[in-house]
N, C-alpha and C positions, 0 to 999 in steps of 0.2 A: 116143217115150219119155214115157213118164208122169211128174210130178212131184207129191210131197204133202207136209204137214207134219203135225208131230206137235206140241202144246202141252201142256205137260205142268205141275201147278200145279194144287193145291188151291184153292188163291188167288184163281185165274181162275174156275172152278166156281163158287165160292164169293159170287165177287162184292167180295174185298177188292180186287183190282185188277181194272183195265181189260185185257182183250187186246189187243195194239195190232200182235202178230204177221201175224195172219193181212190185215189192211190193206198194210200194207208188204210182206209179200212179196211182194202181187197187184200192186203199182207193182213191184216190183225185176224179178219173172218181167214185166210187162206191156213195162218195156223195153227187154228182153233178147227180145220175140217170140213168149214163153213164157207158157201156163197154168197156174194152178194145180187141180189133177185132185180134190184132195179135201183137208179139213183134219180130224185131229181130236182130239181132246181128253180128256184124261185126267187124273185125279187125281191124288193121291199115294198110290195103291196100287200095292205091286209086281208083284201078282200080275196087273194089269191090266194094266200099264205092259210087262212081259213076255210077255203075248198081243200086245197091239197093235205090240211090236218083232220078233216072229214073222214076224205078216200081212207087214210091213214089207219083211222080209230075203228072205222067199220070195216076196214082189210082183215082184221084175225092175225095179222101181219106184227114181226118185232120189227120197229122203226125206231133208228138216230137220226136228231134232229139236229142240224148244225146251227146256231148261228143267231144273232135276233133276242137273247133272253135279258142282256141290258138292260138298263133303265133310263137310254137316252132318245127323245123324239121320234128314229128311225126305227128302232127296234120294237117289234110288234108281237112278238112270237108268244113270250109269255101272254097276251091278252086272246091274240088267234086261237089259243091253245083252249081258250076259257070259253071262245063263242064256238068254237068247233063242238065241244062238249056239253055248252048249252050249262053250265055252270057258272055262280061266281069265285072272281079270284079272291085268293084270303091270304095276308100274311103267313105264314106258315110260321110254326113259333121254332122248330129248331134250328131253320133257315134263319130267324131272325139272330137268334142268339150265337150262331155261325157269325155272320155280316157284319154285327156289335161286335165280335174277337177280332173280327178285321179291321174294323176301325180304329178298337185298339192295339193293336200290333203298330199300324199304322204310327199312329200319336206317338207312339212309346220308338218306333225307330225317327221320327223327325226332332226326337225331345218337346215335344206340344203335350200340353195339356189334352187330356181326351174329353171332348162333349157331346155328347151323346145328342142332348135336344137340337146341337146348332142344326140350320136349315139344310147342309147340306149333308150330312150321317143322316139327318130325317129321309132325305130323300134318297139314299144309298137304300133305304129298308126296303125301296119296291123291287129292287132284285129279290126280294125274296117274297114277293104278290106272286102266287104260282097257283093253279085251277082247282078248286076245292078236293080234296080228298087225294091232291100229288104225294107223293113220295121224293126224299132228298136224293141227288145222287152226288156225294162227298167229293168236294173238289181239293186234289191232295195240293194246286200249287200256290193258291189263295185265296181258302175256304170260303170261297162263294160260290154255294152249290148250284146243281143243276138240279133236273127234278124228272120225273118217270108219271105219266099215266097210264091208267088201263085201259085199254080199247075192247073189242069183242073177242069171245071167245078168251084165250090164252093171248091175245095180242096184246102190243105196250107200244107206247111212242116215250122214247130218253131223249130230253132234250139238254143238252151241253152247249156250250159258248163255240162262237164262232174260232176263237183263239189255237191252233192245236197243241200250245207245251201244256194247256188246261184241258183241253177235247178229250186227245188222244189215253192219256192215261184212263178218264175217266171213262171212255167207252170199253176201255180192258177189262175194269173191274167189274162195268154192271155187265159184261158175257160172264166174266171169270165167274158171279157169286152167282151171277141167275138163269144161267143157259150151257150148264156144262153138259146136263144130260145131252144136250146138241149136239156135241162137239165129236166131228169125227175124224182122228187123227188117224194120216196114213191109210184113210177110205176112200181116196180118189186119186183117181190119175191120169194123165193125159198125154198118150203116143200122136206126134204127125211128122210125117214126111213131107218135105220138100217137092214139089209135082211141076214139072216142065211140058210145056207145051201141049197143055191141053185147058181143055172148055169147062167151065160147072157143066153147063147144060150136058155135055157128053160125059162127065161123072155122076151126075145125078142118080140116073138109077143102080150105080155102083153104091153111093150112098146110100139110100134104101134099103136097098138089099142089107147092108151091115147093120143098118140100127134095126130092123126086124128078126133079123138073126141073132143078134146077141144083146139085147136089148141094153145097148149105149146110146148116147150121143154122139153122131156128125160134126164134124164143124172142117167150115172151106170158108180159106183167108184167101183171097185173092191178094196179088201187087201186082203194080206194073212199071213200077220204079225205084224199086230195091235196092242198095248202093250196093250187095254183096250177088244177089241173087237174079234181080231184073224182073223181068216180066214170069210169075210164078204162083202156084197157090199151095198155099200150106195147107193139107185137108190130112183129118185127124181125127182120132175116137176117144171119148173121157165118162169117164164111170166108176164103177170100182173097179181095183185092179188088176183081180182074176180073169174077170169079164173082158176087161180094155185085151189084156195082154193077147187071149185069142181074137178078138175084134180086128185086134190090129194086124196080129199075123195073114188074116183072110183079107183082108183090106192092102194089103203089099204085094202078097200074091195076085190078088186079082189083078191090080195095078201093072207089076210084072208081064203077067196075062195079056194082057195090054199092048206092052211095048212100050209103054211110057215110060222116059224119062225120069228116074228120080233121082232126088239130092241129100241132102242130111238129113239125119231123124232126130226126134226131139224127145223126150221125157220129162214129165213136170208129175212133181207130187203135191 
């Protein structure tokens, strides 16, 4: 199974804030076993925000949604979410009765009476307008939830607030309850060396050679302005770790072989 994220935010485009999503999810999927397959990123257009929750629902694909589920002007997500699906939104009734505990918590820390009708708790309840047939996903830091569709096949789109002390938790829990069989702890790993003075193109078919041999992963980092290292390329094999460990030994050798230069070695699990 595939996972990806969606970041959604003018903001972030923009450059008024930092994204700090796509970092942390690569630690939260890193260890739980899990990759992350693609991220990407969109503005606060609807029309865009509803193609890309299309690809999304018709990927087969688990997808977080960052961002956009507000109930203010700019935030569109929950509606995209609805035309993507070709469904209507509907109040959701334990969303609602979440939102209403919110409002009262509220009241009750400013010493306010809590009213329920006044126009503006009325209009708090479209936070929880979410695409016929969502599911809640429990927000521990100020129960107002996110929400979860189905897409095809075994796929789902979880959509969480743009916010991360509210995000983050909440992308924990829907892996932790709904994608443990995923989870593959200490099934991957990731050997490379340090490589001076040489070309991709004249390790390339070094490269080759090892991912049809042991059937890994490649990967060549090039720099050329390294504060430590300078002009170098990091080229490396990641897999599981039976596999990596001989990959890699043929992969140094060869190097070796070579006469090439090499520098530190790396280990990532």
């Amino acid at each position: 199974m595939n996972f990806g994220i969606i970041i959604i935010g003018d903001e972030i485009l923009s450059g008024r804030r930092e994204d700090k999503h796509l970092a942390k999810t690569i630690a939260l999927f890193g260890a739980r076993g899990l990759q992350l397959a693609y991220a990407d990123y969109v503005g606060d257009s609807p029309a865009r925000i509803t193609a890309t929750l299309k690809r999304a629902f018709a990927s087969g694909d688990v997808v977080f949604s960052f961002g956009g589920i507000g109930a203010t002007p700019d935030d569109h997500t929950r509606q995209c979410a609805a035309a993507a699906l070709q469904c209507p939104l509907r109040l959701h009734p334990q969303a609602k009765a979440l939102i209403r505990e919110r409002m009262q918590d509220l009241a009750l820390e400013k010493g306010l009476p809590y009213e329920p009708e006044r126009d503006d708790n009325l209009h708090r309840l479209n936070m929880g307008m979410f695409p016929e047939g969502a599911r809640i996903i429990p927000n521990p830091y100020n129960k107002i939830p996110g929400f979860s569709c189905a897409g095809a096949g075994a796929g789902a789109v979880h959509f969480v607030p743009g916010f991360p002390v509210m995000a983050w938790p909440m992308v924990e829990s829907v892996l932790d309850t709904q994608y443990p069989a995923h989870f593959r702890r200490d099934a991957w790993q990731e050997n490379s060396v340090i490589v001076f003075g040489a070309m991709e193109a004249s390790l390339t078919p070094l490269m080759e050679r090892i991912e049809a041999a042991h059937d890994v992963k490649v990967f060549s980092l090039p720099s050329v302005d390294h504060p430590e290292y300078g002009r170098h390329i990091e080229l490396g094999v990641k897999g599981a770790p039976g596999v990596v460990d001989a990959a890699y030994q043929d992969l140094v050798a060869s190097l070796q072989a070579m006469a090439i230069p090499l520098g530190p070695e790396m280990v990532r699990k």
